[in-house]
DOBAVO-699092 format. One record per residue: residue in one letter; y negated, x negated, z of N, C-alpha, C in turn. Coordinates in steps of 0.05 Angstrom, whole numbers, plus 32768, in hexadecimal, padded with zeros to 4 digits. Layout:
! residues N
AYXZYXZYXZ...
! end
This chain:
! residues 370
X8008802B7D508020801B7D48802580057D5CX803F80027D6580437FF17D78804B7FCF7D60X803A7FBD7D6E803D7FA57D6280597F8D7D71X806B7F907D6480827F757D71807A7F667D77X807C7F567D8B807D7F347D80808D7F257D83X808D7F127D8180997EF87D7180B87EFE7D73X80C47EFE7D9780E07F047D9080E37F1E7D87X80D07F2C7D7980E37F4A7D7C80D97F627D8AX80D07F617DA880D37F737DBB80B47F747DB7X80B07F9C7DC180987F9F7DC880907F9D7DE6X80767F967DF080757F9A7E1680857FA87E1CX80847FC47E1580937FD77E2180A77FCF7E28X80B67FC87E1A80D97FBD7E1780DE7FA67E24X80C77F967E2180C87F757E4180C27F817E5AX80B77F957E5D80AD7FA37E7780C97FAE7E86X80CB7FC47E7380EC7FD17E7781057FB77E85X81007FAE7E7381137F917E7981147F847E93X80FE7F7B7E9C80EE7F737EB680FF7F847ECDX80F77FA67EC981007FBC7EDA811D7FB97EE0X81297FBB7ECB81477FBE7ECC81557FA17ED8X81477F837ECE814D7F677EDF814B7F6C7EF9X81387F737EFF812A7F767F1E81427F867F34X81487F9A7F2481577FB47F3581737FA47F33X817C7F947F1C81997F8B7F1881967F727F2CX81857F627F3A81867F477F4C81707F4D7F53X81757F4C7F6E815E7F4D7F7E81577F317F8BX81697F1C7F76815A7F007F8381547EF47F66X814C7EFE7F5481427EF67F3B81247EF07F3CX811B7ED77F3580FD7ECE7F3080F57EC97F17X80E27ED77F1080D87EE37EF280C87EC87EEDX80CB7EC07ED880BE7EA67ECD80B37EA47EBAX80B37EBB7EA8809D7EC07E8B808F7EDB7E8BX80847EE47E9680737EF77E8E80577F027E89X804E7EE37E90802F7EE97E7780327EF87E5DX80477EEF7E4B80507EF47E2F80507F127E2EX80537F267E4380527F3D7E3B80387F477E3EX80257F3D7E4180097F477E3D80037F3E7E25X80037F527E117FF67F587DF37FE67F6A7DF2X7FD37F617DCE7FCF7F7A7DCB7FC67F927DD4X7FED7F977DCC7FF87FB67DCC7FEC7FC27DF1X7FF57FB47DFD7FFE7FB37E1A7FDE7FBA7E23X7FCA7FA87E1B7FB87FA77E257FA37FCA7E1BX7FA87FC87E027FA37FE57DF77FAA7FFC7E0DX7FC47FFF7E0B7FC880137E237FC380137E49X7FC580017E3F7FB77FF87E657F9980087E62X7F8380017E447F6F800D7E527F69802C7E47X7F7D80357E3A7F8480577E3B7F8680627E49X7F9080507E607F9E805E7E787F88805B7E92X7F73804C7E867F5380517E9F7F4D806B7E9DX7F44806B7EB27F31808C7EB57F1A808A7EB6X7F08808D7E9A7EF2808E7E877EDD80947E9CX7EDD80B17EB77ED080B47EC97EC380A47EDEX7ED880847EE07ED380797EFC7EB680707EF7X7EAC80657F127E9380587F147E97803D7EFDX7E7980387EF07E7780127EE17E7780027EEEX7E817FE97EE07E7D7FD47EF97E5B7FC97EEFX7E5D7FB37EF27E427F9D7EF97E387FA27ED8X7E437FA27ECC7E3F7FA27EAA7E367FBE7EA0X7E367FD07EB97E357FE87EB17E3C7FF87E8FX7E557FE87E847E617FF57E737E76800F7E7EX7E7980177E6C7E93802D7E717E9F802E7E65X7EBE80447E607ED3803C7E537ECC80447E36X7EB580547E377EB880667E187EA980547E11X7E92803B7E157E82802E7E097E96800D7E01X7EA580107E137EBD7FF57E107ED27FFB7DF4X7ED380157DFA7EE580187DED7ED8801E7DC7X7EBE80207DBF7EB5801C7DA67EBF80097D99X7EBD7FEC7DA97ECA7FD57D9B7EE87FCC7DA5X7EFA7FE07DA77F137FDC7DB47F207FC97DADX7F247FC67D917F327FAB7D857F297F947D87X7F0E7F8F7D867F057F767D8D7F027F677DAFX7EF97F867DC27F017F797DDA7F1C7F747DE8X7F2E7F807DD87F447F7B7DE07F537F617DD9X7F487F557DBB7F4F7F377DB67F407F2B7DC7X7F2D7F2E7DC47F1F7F147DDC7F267F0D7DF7X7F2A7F2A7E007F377F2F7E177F537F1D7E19X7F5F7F217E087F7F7F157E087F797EF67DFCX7F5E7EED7DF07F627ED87DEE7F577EC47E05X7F497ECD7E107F3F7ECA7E287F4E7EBD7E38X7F667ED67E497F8A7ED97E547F907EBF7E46X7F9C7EBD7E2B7FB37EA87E2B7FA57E8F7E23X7F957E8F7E297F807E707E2D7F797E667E42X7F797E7E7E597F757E777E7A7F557E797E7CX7F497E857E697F2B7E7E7E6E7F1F7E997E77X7F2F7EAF7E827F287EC77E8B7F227EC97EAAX7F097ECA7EA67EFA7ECB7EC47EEB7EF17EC7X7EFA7EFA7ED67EEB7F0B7EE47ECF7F1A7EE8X7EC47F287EE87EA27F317EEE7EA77F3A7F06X7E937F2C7F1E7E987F3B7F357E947F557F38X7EA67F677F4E7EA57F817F557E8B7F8B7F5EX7E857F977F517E6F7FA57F657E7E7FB57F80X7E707FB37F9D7E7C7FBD7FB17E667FD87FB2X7E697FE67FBE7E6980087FC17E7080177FDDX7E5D80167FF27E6E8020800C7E6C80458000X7E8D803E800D7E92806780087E99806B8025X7E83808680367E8A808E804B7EA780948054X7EAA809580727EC7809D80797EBA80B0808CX7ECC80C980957ECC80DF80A17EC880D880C2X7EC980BB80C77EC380B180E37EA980B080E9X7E9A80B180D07E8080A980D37E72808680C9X7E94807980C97E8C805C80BC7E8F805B809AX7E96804580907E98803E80787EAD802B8069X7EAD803280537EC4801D80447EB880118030X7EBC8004802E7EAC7FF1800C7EC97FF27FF9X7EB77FF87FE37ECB80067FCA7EBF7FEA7FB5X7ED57FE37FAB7ED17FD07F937ED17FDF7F79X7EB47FE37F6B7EB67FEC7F4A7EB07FD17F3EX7EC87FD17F2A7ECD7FBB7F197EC47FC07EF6X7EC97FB47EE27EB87FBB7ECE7ED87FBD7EBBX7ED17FC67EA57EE87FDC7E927EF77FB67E87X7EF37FB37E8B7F027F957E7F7F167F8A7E8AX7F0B7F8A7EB07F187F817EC37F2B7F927ECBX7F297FA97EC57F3E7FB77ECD7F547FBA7EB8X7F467FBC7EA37F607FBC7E8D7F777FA37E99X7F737F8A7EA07F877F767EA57F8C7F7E7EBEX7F7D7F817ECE7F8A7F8F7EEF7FA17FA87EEDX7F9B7FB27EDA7FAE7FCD7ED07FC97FBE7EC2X7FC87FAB7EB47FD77F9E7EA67FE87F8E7EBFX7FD77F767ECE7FEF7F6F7EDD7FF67F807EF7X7FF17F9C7EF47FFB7FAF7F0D800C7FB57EF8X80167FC27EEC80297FC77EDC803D7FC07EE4X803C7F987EDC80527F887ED880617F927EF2X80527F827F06804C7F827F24806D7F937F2EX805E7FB17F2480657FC87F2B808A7FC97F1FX808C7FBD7F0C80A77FC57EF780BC7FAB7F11X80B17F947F1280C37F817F2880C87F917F48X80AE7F9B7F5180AD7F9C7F6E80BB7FBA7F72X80BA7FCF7F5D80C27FEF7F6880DD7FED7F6CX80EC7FD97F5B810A7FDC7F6281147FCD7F79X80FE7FBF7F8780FF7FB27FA980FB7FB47FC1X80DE7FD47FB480D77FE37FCA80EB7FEF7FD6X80ED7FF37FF180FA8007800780FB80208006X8104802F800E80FE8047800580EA8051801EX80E4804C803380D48045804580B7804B803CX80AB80408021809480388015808C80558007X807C80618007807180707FF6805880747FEFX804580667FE9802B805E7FEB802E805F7FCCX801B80587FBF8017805A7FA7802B804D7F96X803E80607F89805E80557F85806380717F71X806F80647F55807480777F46807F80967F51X808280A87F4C809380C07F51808380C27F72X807980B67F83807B80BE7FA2806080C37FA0X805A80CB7FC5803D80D47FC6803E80E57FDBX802280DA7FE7802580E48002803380FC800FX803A8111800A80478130800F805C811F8012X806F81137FFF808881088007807F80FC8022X807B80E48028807580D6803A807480EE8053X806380FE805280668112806B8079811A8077X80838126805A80A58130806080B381238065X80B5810D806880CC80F4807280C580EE808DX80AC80ED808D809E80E480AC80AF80FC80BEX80A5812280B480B4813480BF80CF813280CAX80DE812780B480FB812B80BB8101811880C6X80F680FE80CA80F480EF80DD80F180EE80FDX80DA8103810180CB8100811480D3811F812AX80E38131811B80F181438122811281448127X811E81278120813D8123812B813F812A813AX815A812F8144816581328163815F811E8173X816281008163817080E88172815080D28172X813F80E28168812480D8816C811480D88186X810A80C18195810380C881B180EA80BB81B2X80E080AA819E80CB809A819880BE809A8181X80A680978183809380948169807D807F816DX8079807081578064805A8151805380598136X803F8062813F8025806481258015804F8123X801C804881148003802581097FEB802F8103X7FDA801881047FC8801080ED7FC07FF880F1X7FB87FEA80D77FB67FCF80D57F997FCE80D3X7F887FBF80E47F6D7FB380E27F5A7FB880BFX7F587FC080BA7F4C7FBE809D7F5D7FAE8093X7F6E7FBA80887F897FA9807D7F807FA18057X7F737FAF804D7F6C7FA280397F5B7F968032X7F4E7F8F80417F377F79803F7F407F61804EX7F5A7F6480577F5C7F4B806D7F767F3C805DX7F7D7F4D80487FA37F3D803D7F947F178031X7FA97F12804A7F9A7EF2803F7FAA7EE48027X7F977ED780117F9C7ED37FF47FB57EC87FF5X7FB77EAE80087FC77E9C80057FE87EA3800EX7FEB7EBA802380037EC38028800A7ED18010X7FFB7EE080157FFF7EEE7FF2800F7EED7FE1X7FFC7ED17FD280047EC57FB980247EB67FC8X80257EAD7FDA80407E9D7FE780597EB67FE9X80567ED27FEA80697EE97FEE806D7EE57FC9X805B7EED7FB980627EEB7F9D80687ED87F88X80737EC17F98807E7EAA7F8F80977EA57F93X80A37EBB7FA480BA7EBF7FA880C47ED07F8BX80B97EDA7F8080C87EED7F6580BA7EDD7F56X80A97EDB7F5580957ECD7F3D808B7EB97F39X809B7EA57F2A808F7E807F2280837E787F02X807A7E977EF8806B7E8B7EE380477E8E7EE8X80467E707EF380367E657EF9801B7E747EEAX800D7E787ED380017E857EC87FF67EA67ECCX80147EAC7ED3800E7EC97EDD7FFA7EC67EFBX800A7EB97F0A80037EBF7F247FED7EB47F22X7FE27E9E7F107FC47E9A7F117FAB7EAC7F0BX7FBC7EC67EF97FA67ECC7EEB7FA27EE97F0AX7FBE7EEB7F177FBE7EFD7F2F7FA97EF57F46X7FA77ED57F4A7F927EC37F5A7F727ECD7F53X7F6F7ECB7F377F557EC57F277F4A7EE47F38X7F637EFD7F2D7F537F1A7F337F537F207F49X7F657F147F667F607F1B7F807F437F037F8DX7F3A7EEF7F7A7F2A7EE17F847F137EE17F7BX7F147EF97F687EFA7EFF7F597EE47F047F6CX7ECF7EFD7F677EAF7EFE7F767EA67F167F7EX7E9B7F1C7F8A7E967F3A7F8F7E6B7F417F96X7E667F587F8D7E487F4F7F8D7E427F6B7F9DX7E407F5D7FB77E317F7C7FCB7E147F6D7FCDX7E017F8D7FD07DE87F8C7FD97DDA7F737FCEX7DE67F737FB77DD67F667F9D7DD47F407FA2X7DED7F407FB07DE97F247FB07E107F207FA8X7E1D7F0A7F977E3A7F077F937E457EEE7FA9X7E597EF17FAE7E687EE07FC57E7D7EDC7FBAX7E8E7ECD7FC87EB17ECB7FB57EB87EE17FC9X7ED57EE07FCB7EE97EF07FD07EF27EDD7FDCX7F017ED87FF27F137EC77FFA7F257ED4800BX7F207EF180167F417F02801E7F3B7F18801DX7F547F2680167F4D7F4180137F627F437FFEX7F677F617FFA7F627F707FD87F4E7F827FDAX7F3A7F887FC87F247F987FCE7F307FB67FCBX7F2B7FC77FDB7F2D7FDE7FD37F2A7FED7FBBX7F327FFA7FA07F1F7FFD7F887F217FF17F79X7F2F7FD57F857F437FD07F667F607FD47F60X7F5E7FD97F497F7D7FEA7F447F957FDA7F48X7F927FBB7F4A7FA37FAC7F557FA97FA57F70X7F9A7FB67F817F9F7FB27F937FB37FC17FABX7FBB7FDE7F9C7FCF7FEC7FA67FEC7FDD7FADX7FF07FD77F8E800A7FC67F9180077FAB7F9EX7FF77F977F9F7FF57F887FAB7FF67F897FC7X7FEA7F9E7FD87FF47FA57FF4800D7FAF7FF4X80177FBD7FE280337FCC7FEC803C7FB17FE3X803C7F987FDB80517F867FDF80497F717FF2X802F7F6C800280337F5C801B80407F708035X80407F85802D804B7F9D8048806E7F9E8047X80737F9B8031808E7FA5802580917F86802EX80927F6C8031809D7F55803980937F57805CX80767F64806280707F57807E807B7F6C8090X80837F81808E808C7FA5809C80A07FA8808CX80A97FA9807E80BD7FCA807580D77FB4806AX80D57FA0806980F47F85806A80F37F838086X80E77F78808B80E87F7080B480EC7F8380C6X80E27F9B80BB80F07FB580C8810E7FBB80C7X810D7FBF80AC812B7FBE80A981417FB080B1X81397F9880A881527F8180C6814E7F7E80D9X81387F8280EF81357F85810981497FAE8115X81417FB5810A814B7FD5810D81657FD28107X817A7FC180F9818C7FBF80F381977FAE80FEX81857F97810B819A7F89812181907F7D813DX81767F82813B81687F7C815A81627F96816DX81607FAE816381567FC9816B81727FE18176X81717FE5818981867FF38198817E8007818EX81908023818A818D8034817B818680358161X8188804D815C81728058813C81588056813AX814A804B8125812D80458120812F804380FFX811880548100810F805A80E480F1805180DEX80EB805A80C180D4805080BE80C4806080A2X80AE807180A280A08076808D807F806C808DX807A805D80718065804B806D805F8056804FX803B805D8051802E8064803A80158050803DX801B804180307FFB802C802E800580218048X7FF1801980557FE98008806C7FED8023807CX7FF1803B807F7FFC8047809480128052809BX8023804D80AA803E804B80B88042805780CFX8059805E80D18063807480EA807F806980F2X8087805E810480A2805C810580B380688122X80CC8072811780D68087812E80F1806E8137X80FC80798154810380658160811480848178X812D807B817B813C80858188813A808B81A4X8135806A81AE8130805F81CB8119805681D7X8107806281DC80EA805F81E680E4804281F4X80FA803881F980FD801A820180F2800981E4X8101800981D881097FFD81C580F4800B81ADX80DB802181B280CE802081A980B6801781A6X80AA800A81CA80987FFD81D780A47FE381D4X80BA7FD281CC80C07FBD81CB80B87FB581AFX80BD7FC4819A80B57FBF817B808F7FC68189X80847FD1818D80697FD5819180647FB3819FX80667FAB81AF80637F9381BF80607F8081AAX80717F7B819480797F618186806C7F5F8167X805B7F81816880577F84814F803E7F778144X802D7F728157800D7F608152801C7F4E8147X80307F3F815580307F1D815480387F228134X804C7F328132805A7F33810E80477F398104X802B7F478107801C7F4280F280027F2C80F2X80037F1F81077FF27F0E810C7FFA7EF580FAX80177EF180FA80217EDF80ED801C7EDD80CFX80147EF880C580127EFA809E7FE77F0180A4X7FDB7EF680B77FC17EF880BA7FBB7F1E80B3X7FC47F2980C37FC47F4280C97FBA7F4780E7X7FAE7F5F80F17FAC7F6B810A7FAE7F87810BX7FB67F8B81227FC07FA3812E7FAD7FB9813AX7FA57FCB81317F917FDE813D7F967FEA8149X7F997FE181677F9A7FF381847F9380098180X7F74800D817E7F6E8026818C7F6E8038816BX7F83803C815C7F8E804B81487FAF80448148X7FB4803681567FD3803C81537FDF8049816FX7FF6805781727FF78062818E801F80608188X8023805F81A58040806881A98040808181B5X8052808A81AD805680A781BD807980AF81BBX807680BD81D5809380C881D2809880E181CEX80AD80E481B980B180FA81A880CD810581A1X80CD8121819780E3812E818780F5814081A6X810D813F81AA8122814D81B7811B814281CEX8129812E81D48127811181E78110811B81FDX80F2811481F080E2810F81FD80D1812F8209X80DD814481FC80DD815B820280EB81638220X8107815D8217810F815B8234810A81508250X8109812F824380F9811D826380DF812F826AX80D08140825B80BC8149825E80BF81608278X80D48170826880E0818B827E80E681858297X80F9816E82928100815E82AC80F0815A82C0X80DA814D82B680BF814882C980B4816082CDX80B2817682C780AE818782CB808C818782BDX8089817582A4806D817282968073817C827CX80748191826F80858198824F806C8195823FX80508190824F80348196823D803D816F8233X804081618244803F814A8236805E81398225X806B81498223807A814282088064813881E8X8073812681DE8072812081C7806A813681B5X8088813F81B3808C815C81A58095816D81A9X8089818481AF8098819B81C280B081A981BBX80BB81AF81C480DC81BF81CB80D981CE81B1X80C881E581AE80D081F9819A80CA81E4817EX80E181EA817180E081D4815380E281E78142X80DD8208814080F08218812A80D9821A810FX80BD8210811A80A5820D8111809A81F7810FX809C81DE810A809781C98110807881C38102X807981D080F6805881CA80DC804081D480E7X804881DB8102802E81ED8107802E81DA8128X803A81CC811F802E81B9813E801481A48133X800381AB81497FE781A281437FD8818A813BX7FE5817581337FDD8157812E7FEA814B8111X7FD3813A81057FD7813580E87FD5811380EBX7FE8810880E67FE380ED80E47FD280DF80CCX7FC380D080C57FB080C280B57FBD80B7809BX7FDA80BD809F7FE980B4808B7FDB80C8806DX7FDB80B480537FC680C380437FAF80C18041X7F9B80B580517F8380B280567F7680A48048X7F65808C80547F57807D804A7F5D8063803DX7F7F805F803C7F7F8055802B7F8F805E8013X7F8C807A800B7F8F80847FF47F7A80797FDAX7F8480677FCF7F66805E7FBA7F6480657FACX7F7880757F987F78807E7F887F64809A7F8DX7F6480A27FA17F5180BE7FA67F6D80D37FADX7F7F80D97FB37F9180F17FAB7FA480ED7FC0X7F9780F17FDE7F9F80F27FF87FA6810A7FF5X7FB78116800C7FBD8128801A7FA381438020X7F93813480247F7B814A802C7F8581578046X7F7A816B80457F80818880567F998192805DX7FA8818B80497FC5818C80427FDD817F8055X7FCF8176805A7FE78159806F7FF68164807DX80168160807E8021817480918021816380AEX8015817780C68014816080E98032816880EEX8032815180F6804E814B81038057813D811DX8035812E812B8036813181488022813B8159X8020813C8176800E814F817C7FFF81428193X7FE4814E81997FD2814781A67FD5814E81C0X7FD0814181D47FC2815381E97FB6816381F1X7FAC817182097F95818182067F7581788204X7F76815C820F7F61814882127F5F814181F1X7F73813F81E17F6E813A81C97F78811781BBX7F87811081D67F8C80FD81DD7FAA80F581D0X7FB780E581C97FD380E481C37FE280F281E0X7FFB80FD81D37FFE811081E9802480FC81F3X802E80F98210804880E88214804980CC820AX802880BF820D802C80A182148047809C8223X804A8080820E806680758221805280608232X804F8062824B804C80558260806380448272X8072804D8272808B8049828580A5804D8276X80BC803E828380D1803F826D80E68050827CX80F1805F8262810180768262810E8078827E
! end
């Protein structure tokens, strides 16, 4: 049974509301929305855990949390609108990567995530109707296969002669708190909320059996931390993209971004080493870095096929002449990868869409201009 309150409306229906404000003004700043964490709200937030994940520090689980559901859920909420809700640090967890290095995974405990689930929600109902269409990282209806296919039809234009593949330094361990919280104070001035958003990105964390604070980052593994990166990316890349490409950038330039990894195509191979040149400093500025030896330019599509012939070098094109097959050209970009948190990457599946050398090397470095 869904419980009203006071004016009337269930979450659901303040949530909805939120969605539809958001999409109708996109310069609207939300100023009450603690009030829709009830209850009700909080009940379904932790329906919606998956009973399988790892325990946190408390080593409870959902089916043992959930015996006394009604009672931890008042406490829980009385906790919330008292301000006296503090966090259990994450237990950290390194999970191998296929490089041979490692990632540290944050398992959190069935309590903390119920409110992490709760203010991703909110989060989610303001920011989806502001996202770009650019963005497809963990975003209702999308998911990586899309993202490919855009990258494809991107990266296969006529009028495409350039390509730029990111990656950001350990980008989620590095989002610094205080920019952060300063990007979501632009939508959001109810002071309370954004505290209780502080409390869970600054929660303590306990590796190798000793606890530390948090002081940057979002940890990988917590469920608030998807949306929280797609909204320092969506202000620091994919807005700044868009009005630079629309009024500083000669030619056509596009852009597809899943998580922290990004591909952007570029008409004029000039003008695609010129966005490469300026791109550290734009992220140096939001305490970001640029990972050289994983990001590459290359020149690609029609364009760079031809200068290739020209030179009489067709092995070092971008992307070679025959296009009638394009899926079976040999290179898979990382897009999908490791920072899929949810688990439900691309795999094996990934469609490649640029290609290697024979060395194995990026193949039509732009060295020299067009």
């Amino acid at each position: 049974m869904t419980v009203l309150s006071n004016d009337g409306q269930s979450w659901l229906t303040k949530l909805e509301r939120i969605g539809e404000k958001s999409a109708l003004d996109r310069s609207i700043v939300f100023s009450n929305l603690g009030h829709i964490i009830d209850q009700d709200m909080l009940k379904e937030q932790f329906r919606h855990l998956d009973g399988n994940k790892a325990v946190g520090i408390d080593r409870v689980t959902k089916a043992s949390w959930g015996e006394q559901l009604d009672e931890n859920i008042s406490g829980l909420l009385r906790r919330l609108r008292r301000g006296t809700y503090c966090p259990n640090p994450a237990r950290i967890t390194e999970i191998p990567k296929e490089d041979g290095s490692s990632r540290p995974l944050a398992i959190t405990c069935v309590e903390d995530k119920v409110v992490q689930l709760a203010v991703s929600t909110i989060l989610s109902r303001i920011y989806e109707p502001l996202f770009l269409p650019c963005s497809y990282g963990f975003r209702p209806g999308l998911n990586c296969h899309m993202a490919l296919q855009a990258l494809q039809q991107q990266t296969f234009r006529n009028w495409n002669g350039a390509v730029v593949e990111i990656d950001i330094r350990k980008y989620f361990n590095r989002i610094p708190h205080g920019m952060l919280m300063g990007l979501l104070r632009k939508k959001i001035s109810d002071r309370r909320f954004l505290r209780l958003i502080e409390v869970l990105i600054t929660a303590p964390v306990l590796e190798e059996g000793k606890s530390h604070s948090n002081d940057i980052g979002c940890p990988q593994g917590s469920i608030l931390s998807p949306i929280l990166a797609n909204i320092y990316l969506h202000h620091v890349i994919d807005e700044w993209f868009a009005e630079i490409s629309g009024s500083h950038i000669r030619g056509k330039a596009d852009m597809v971004r899943y998580a922290d990894d990004m591909v952007f195509t570029f008409e004029y191979q000039h003008e695609a080493k010129r966005f490469y040149s300026v791109l550290p400093k734009r992220l140096g500025q939001f305490g970001l870095e640029l990972h050289e030896d994983k990001s590459q330019l290359l020149a690609a599509g029609h364009v760079a096929a031809m200068r290739a012939n020209q030179r009489g070098d067709p092995q070092n094109a971008g992307i070679p002449i025959a296009m009638e097959n394009p899926v079976n050209v040999p290179f898979s970009l990382n897009m999908c990868g490791d920072s899929d948190l949810s688990g439900a990457g691309c795999g094996s599946s990934a469609s490649p869409v640029l290609r290697r050398g024979p060395s194995g090397q990026p193949a039509g470095l732009l060295t020299s201009n067009p």
